[in-house]
C-alpha positions as CSV (number, residue, x, y, z in Angstrom):
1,X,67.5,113.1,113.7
2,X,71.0,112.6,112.5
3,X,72.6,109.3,111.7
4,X,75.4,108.3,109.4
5,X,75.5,105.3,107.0
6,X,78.7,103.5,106.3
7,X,79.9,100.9,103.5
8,X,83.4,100.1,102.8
9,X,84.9,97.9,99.7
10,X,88.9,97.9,99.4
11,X,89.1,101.0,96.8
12,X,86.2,102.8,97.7
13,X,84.8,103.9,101.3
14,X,81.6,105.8,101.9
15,X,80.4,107.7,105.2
16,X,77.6,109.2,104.7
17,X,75.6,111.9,107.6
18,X,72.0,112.4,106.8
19,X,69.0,113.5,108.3
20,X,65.7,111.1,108.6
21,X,62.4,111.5,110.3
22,X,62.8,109.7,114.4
23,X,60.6,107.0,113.6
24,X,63.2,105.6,110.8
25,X,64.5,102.2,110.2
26,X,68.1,101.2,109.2
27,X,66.2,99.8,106.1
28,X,64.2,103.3,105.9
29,X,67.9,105.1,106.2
30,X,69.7,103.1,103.8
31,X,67.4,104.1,101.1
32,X,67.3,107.3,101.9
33,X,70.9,107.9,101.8
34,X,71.2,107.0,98.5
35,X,74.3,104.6,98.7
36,X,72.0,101.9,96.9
37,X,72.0,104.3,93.5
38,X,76.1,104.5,94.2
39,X,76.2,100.6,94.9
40,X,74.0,98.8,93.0
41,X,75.5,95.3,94.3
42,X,74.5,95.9,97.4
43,X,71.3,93.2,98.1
44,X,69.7,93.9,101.4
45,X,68.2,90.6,101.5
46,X,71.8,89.0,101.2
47,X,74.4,91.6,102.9
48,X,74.3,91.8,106.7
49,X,74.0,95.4,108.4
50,X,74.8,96.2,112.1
51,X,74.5,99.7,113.8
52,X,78.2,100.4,115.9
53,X,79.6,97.0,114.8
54,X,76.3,95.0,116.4
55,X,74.5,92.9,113.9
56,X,71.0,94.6,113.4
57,X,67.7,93.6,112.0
58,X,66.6,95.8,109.0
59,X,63.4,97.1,110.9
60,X,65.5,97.8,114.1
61,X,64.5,101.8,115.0
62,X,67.2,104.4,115.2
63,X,68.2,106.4,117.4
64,X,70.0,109.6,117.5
65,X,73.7,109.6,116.4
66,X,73.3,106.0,114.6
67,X,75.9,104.7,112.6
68,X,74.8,102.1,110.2
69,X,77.2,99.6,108.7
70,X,77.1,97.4,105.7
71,X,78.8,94.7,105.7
72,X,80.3,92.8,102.7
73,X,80.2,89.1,102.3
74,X,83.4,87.3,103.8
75,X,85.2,86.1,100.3
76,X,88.3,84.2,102.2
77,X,87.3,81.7,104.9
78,X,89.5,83.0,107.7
79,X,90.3,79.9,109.0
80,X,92.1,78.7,106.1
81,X,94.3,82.2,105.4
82,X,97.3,82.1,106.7
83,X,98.4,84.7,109.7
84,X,100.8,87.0,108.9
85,X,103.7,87.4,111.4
86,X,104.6,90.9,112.7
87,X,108.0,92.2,111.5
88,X,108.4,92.3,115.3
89,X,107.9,89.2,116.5
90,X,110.9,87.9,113.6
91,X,113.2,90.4,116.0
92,X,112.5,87.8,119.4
């Protein structure tokens, strides 16, 4: 079946399409695609990984059409960033 595997850093993106047997985990899939030879950083144990944007386990199955994500660790605590106002909203 066809899946794709996705990792994104702020100067380099990777989407990845690959092939893998039906009875494949994301683990299984992330190995296979090769993006841990390209990323060495990446720790499976420590990075979180969701299938279309929905936290998933590592020995979750796949099905058809799958798009794995890997996601970075959060290096600004949100809360304490400040919002950016819209050029439009200085207009009102």
């Amino acid at each position: 079946m066809q899946i794709a595997v996705a990792y994104s850093e702020p100067a380099q993106q990777l989407w990845l399409r690959i092939e893998v047997p039906d009875e494949s985990t994301v683990q299984a899939a992330i190995e296979q695609s090769g993006i841990l030879k390209k990323f060495p950083h990446i720790d499976l144990a420590e990075y979180k990984v969701g299938i279309f944007g929905k936290i998933a386990e590592l020995d979750a199955a796949l099905k058809p059409g799958d798009r794995i994500e890997i996601y970075r660790p959060i290096t600004a605590d949100p809360a304490t960033v400040p919002r950016r106002v819209m050029a439009s909203d200085d207009e009102d």
